[in-house]
PDBQT receptor file of N, H, CA, C and O in Angstrom, charges set to zero:
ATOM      1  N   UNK A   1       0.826  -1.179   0.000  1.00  0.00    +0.000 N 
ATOM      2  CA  UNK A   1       0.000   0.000   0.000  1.00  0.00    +0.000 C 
ATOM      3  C   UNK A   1       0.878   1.252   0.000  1.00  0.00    +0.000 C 
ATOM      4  O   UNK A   1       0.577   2.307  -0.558  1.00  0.00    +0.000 OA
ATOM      5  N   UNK A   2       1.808   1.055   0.573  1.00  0.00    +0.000 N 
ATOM      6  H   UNK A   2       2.052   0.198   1.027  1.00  0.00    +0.000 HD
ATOM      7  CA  UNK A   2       2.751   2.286   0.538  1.00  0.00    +0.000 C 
ATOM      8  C   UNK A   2       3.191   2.346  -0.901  1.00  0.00    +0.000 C 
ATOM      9  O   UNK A   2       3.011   3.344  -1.599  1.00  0.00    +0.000 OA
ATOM     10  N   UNK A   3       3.702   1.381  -1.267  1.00  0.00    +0.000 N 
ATOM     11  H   UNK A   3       3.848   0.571  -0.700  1.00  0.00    +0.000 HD
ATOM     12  CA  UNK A   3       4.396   1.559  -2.803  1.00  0.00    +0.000 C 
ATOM     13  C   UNK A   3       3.665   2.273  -3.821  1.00  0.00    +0.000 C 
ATOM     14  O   UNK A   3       4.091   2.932  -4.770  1.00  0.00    +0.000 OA
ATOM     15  N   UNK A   4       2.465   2.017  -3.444  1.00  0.00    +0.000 N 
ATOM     16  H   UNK A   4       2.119   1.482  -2.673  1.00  0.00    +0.000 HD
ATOM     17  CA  UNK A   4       1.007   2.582  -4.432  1.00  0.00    +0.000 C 
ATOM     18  C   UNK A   4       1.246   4.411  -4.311  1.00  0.00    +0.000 C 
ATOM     19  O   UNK A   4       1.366   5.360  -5.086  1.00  0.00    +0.000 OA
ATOM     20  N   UNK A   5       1.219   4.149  -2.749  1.00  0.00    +0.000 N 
ATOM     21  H   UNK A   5       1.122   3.378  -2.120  1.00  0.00    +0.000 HD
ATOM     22  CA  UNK A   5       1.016   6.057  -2.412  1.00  0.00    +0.000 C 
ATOM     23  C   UNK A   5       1.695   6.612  -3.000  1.00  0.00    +0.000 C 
ATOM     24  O   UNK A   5       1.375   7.535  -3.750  1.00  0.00    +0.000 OA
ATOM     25  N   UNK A   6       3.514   5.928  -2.692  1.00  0.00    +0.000 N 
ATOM     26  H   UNK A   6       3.773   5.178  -2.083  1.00  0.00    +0.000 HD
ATOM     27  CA  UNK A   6       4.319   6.727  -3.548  1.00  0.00    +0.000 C 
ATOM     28  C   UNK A   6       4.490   6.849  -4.860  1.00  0.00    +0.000 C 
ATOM     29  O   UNK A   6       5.108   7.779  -5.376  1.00  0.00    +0.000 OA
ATOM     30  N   UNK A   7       3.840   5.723  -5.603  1.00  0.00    +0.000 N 
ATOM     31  H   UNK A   7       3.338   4.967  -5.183  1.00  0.00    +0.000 HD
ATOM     32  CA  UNK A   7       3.994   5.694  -7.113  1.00  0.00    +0.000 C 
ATOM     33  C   UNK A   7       2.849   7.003  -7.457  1.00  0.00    +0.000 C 
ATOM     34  O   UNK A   7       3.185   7.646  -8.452  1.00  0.00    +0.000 OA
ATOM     35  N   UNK A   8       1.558   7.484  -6.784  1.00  0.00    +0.000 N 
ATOM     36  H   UNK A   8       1.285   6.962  -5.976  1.00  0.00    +0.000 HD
ATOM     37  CA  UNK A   8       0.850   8.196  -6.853  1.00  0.00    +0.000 C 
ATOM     38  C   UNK A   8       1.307   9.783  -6.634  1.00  0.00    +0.000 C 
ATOM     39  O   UNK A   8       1.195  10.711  -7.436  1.00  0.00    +0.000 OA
ATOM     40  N   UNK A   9       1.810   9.792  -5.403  1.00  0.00    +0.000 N 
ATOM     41  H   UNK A   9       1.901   9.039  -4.751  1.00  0.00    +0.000 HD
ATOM     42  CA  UNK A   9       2.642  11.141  -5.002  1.00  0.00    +0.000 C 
ATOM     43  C   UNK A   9       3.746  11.524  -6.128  1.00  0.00    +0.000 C 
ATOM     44  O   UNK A   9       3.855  12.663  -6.582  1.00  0.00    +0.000 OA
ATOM     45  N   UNK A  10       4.540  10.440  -6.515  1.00  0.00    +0.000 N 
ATOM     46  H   UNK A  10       4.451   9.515  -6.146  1.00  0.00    +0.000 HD
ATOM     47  CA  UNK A  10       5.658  11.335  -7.251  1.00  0.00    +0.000 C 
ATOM     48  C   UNK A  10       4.986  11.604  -8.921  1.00  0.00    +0.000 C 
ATOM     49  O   UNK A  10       5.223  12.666  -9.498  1.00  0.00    +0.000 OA
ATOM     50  N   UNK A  11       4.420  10.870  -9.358  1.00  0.00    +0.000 N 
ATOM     51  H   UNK A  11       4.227  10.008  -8.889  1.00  0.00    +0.000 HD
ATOM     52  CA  UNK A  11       3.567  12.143 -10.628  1.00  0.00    +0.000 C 
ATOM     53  C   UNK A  11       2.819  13.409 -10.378  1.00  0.00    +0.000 C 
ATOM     54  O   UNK A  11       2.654  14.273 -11.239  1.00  0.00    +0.000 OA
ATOM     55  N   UNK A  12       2.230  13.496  -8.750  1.00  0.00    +0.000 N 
ATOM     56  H   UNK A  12       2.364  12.794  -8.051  1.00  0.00    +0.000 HD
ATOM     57  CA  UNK A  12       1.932  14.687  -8.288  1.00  0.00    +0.000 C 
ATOM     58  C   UNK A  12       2.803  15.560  -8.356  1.00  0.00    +0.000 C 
ATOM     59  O   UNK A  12       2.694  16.544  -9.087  1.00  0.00    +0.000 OA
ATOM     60  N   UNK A  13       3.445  15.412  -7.871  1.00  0.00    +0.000 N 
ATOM     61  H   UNK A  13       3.534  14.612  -7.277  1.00  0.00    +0.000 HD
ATOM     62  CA  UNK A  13       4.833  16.133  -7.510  1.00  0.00    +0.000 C 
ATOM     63  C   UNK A  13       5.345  16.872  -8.489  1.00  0.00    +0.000 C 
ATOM     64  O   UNK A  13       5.469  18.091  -8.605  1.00  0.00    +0.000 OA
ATOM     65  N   UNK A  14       5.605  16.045  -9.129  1.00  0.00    +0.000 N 
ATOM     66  H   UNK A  14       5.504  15.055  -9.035  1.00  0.00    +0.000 HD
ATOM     67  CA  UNK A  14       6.192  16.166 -11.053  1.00  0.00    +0.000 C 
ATOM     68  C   UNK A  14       5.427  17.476 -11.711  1.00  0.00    +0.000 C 
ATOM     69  O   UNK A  14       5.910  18.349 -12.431  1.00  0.00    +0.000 OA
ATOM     70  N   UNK A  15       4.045  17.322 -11.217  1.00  0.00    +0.000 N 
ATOM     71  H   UNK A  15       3.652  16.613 -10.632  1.00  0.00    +0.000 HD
ATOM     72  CA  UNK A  15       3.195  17.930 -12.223  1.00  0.00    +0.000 C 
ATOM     73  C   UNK A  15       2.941  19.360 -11.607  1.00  0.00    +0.000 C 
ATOM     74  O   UNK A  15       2.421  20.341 -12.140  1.00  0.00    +0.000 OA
ATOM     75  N   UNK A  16       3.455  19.205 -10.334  1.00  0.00    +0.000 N 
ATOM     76  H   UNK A  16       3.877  18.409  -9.901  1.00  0.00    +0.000 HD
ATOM     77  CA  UNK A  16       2.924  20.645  -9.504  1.00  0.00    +0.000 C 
ATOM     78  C   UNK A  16       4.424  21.416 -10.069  1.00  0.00    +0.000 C 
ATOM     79  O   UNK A  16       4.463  22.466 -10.710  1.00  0.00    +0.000 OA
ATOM     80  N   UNK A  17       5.208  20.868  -9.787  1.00  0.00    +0.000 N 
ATOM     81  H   UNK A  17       5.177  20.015  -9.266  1.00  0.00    +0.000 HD
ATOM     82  CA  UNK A  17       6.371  21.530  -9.643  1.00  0.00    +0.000 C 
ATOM     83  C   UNK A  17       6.711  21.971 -11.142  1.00  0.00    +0.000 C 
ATOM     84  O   UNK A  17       7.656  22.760 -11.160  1.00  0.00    +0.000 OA
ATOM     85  N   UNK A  18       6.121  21.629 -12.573  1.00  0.00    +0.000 N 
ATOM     86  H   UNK A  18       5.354  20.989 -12.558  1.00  0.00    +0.000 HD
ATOM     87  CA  UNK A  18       6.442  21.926 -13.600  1.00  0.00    +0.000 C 
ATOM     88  C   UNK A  18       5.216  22.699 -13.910  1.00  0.00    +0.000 C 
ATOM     89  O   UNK A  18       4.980  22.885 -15.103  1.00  0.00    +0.000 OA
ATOM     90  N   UNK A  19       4.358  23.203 -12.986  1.00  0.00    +0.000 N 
ATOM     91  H   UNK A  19       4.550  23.052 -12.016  1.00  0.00    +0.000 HD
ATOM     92  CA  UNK A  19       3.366  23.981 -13.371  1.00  0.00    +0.000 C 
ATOM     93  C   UNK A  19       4.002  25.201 -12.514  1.00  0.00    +0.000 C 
ATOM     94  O   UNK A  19       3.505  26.295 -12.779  1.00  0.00    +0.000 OA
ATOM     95  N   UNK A  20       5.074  25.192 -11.478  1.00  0.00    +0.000 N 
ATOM     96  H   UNK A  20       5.478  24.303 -11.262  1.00  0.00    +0.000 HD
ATOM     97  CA  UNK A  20       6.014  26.405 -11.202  1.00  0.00    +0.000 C 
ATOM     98  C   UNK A  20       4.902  26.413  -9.805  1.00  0.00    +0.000 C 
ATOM     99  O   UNK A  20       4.285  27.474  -9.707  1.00  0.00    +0.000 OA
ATOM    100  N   UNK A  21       4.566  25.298  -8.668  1.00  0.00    +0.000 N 
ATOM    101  H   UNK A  21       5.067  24.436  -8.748  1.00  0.00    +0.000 HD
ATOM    102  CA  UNK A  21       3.663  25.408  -7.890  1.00  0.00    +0.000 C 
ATOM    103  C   UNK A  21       4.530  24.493  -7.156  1.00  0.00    +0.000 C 
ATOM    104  O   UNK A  21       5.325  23.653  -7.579  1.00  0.00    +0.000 OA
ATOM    105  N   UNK A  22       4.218  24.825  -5.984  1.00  0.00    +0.000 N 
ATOM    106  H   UNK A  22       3.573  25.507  -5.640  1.00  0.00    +0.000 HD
ATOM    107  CA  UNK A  22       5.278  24.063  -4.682  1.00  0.00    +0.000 C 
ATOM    108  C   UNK A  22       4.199  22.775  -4.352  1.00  0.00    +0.000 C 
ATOM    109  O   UNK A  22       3.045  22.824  -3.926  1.00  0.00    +0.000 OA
ATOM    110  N   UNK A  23       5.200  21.398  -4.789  1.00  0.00    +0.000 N 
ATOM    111  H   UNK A  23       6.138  21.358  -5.135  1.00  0.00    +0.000 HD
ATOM    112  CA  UNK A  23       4.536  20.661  -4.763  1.00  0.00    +0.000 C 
ATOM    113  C   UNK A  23       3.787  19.563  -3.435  1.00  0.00    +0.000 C 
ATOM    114  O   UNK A  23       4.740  19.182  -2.755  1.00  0.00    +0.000 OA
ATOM    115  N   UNK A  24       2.885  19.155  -3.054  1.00  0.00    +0.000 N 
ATOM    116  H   UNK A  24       2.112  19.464  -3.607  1.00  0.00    +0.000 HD
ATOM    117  CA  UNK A  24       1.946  19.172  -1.739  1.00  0.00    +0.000 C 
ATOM    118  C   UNK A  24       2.687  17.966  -1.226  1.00  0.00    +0.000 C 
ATOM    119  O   UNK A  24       2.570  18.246  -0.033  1.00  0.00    +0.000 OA
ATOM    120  N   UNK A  25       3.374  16.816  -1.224  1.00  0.00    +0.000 N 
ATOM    121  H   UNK A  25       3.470  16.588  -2.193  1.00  0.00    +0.000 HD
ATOM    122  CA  UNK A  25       3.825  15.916  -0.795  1.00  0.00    +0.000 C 
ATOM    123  C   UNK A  25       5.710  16.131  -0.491  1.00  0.00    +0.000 C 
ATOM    124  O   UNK A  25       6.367  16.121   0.550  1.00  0.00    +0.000 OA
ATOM    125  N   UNK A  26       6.063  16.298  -1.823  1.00  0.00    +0.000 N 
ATOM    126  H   UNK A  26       5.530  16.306  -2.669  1.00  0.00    +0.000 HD
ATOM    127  CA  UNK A  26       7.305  16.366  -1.732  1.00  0.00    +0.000 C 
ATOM    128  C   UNK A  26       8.356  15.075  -1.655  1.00  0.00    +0.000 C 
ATOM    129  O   UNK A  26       9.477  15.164  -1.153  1.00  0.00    +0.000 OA
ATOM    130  N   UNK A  27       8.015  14.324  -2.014  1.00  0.00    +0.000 N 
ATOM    131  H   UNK A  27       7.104  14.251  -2.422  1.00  0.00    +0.000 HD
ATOM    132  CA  UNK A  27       8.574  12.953  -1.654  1.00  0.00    +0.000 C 
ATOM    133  C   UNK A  27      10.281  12.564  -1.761  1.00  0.00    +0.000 C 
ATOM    134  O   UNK A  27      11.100  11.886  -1.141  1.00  0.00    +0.000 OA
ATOM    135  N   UNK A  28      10.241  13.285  -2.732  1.00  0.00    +0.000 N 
ATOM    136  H   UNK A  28       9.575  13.836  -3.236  1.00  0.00    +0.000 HD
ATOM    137  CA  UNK A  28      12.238  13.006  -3.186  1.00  0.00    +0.000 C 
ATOM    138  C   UNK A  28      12.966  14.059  -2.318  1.00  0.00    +0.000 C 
ATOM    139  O   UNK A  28      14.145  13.748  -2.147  1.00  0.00    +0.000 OA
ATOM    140  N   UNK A  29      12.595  15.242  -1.706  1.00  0.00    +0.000 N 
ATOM    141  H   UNK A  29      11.637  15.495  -1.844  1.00  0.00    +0.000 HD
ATOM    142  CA  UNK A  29      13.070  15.788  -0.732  1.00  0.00    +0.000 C 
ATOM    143  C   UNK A  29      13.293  15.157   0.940  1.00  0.00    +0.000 C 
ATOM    144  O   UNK A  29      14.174  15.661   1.637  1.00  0.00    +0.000 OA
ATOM    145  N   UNK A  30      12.657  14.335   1.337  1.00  0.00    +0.000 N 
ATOM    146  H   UNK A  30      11.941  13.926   0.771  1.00  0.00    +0.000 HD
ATOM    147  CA  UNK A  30      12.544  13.507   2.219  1.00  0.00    +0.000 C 
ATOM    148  C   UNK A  30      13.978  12.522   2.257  1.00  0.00    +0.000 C 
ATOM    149  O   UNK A  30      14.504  12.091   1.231  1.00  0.00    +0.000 OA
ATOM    150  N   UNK A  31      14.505  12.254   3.691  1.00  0.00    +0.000 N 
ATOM    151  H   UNK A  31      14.077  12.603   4.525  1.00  0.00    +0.000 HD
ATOM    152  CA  UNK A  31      15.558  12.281   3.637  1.00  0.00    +0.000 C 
ATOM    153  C   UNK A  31      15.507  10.363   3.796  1.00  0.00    +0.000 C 
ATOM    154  O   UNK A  31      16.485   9.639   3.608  1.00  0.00    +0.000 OA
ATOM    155  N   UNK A  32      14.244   9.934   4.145  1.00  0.00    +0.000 N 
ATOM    156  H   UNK A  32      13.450  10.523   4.298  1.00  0.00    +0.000 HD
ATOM    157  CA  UNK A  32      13.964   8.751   3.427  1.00  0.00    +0.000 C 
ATOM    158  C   UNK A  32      14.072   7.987   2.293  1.00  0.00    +0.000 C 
ATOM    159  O   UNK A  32      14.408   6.819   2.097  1.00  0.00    +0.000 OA
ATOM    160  N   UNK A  33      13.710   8.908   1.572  1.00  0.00    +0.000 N 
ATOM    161  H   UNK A  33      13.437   9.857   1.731  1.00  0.00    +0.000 HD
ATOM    162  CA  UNK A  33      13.853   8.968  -0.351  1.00  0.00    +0.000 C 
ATOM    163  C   UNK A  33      15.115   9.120  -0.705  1.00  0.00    +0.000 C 
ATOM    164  O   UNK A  33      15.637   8.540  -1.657  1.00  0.00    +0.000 OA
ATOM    165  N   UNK A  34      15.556   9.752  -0.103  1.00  0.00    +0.000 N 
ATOM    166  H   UNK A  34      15.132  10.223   0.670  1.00  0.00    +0.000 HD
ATOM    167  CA  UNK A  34      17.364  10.288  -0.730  1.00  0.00    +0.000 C 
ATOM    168  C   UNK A  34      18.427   9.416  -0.268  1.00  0.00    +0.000 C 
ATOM    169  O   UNK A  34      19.508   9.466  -0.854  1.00  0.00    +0.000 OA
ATOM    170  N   UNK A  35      18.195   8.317   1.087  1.00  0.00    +0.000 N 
ATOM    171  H   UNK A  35      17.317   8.276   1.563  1.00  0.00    +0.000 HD
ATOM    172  CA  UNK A  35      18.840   7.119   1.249  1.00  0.00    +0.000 C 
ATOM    173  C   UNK A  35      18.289   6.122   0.267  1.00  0.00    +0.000 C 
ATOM    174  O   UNK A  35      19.189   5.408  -0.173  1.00  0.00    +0.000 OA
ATOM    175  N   UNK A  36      17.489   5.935  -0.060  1.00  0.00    +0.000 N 
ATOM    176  H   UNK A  36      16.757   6.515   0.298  1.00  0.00    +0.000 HD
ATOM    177  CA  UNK A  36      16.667   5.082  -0.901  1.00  0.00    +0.000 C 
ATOM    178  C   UNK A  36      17.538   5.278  -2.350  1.00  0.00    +0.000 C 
ATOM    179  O   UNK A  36      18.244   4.354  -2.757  1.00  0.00    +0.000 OA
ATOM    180  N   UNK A  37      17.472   6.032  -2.786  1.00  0.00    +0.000 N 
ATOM    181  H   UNK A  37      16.899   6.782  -2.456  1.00  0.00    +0.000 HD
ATOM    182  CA  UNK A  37      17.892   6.633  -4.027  1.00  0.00    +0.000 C 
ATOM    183  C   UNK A  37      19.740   6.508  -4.071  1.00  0.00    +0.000 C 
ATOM    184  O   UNK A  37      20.480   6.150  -4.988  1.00  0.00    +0.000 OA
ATOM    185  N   UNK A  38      20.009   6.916  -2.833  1.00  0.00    +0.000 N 
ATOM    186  H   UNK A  38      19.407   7.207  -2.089  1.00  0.00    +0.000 HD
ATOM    187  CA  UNK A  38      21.258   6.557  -2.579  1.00  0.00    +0.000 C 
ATOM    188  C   UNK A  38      21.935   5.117  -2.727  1.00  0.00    +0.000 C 
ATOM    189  O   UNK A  38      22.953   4.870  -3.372  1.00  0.00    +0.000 OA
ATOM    190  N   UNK A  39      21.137   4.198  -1.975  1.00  0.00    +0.000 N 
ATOM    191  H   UNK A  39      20.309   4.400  -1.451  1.00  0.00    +0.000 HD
ATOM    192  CA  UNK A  39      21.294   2.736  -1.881  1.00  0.00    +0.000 C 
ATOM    193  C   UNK A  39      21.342   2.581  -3.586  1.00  0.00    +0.000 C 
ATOM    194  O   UNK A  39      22.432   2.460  -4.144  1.00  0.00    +0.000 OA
ATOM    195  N   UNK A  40      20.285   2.593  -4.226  1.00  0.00    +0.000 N 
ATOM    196  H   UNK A  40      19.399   2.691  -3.772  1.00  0.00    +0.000 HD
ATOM    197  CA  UNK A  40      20.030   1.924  -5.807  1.00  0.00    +0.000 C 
ATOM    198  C   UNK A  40      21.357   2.571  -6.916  1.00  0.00    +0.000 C 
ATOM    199  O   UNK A  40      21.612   2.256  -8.078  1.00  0.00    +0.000 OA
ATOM    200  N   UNK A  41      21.908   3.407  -6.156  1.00  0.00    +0.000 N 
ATOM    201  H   UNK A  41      21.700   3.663  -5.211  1.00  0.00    +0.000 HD
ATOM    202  CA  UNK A  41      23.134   4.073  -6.810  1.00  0.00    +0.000 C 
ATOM    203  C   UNK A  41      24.677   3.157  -6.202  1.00  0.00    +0.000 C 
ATOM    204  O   UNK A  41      25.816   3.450  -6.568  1.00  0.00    +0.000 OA
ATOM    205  N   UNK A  42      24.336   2.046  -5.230  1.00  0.00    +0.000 N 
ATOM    206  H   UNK A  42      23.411   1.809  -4.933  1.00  0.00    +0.000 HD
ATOM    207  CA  UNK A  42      25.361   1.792  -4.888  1.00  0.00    +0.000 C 
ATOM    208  C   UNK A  42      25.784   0.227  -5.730  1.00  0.00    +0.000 C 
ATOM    209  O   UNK A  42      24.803  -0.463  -6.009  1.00  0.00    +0.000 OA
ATOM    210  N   UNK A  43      26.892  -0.226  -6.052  1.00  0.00    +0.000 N 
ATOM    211  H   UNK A  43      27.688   0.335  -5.826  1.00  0.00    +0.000 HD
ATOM    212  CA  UNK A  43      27.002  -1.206  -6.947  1.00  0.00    +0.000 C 
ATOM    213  C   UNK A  43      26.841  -2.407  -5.879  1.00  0.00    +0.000 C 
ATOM    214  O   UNK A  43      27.365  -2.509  -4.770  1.00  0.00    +0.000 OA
ATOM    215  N   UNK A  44      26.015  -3.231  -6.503  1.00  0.00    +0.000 N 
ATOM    216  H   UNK A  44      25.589  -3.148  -7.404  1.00  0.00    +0.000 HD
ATOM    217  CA  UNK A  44      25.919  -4.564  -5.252  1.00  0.00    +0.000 C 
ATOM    218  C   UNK A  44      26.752  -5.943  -6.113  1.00  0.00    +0.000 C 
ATOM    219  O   UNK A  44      26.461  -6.583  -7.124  1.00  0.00    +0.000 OA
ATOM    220  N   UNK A  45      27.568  -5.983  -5.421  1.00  0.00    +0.000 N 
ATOM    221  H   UNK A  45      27.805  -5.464  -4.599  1.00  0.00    +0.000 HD
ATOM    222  CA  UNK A  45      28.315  -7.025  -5.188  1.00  0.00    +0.000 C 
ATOM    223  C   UNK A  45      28.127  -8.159  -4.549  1.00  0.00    +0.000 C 
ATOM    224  O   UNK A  45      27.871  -8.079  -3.348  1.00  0.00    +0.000 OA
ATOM    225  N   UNK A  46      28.232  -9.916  -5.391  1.00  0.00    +0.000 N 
ATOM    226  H   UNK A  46      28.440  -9.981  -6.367  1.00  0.00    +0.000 HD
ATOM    227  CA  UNK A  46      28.284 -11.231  -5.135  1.00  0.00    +0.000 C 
ATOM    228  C   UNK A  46      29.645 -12.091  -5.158  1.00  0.00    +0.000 C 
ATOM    229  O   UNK A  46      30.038 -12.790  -6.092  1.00  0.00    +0.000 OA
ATOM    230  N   UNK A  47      30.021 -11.966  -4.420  1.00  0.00    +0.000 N 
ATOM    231  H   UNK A  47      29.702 -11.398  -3.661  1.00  0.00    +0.000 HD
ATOM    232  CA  UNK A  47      31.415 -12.680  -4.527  1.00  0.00    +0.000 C 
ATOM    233  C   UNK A  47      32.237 -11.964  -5.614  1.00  0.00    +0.000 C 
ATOM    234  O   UNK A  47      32.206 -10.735  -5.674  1.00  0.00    +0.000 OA
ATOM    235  N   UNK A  48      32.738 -12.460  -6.201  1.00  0.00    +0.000 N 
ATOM    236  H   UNK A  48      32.764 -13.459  -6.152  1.00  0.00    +0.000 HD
ATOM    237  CA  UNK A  48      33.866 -11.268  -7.668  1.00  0.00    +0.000 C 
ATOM    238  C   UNK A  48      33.235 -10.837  -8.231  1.00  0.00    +0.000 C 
ATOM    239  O   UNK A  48      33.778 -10.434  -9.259  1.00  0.00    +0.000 OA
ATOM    240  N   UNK A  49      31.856 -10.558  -8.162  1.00  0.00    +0.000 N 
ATOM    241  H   UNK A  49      31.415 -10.885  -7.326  1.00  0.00    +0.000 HD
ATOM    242  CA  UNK A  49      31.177 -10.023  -9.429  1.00  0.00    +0.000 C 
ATOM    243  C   UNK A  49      30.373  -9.040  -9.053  1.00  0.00    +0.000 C 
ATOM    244  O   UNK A  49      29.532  -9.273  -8.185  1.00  0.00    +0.000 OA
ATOM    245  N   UNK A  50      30.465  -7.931  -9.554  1.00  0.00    +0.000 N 
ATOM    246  H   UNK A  50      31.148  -7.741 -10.259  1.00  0.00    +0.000 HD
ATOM    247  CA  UNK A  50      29.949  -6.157  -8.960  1.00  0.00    +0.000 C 
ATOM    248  C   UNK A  50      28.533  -6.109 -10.474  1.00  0.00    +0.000 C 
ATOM    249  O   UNK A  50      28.724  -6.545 -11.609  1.00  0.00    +0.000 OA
ATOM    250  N   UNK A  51      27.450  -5.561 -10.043  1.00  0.00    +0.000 N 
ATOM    251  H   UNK A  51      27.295  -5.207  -9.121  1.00  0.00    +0.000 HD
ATOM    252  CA  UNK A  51      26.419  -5.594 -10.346  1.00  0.00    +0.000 C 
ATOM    253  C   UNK A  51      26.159  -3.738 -10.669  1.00  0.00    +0.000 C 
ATOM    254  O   UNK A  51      25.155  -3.531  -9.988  1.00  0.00    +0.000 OA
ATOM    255  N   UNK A  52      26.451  -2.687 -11.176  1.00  0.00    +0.000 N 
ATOM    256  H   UNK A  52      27.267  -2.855 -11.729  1.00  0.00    +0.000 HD
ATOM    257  CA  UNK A  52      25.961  -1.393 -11.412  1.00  0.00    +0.000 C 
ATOM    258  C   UNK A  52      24.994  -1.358 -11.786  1.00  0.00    +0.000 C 
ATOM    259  O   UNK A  52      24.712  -1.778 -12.908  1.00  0.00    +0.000 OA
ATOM    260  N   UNK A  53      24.195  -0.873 -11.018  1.00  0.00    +0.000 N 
ATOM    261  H   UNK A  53      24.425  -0.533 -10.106  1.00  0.00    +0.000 HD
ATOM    262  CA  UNK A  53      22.663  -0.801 -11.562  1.00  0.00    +0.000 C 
ATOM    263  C   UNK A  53      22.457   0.520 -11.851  1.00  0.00    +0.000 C 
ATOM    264  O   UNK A  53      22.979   1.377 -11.138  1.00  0.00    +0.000 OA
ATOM    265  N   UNK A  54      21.773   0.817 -12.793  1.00  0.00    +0.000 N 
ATOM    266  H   UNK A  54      21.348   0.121 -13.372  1.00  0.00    +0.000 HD
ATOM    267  CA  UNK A  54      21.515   2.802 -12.914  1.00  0.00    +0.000 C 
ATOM    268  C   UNK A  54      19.982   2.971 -13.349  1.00  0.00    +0.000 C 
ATOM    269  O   UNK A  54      19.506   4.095 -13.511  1.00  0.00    +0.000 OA
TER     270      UNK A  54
């Protein structure tokens, strides 16, 4: 249920903020989101073999 909210919030977001309107959720500012975002930027590694995901 959460995954839903946020898949819902961040096209909000998107759409306020390119209409030049401060957007009502804010989700990628959240310092939740920005570890999150952080993690998927980090290369995950299995034994010798490094995985870059982008």
């Amino acid at each position: 249920m959460m995954y839903e909210g946020v898949r819902g919030a961040l096209p909000s977001d998107d759409a306020q903020k390119a209409a030049g309107e401060n957007p009502p959720f804010q989700i990628r500012e959240t310092s939740d989101w920005q570890a999150h975002a952080a993690d998927l930027e980090k290369p995950k590694c299995f034994g010798a073999i490094c995985v870059f995901e982008s």
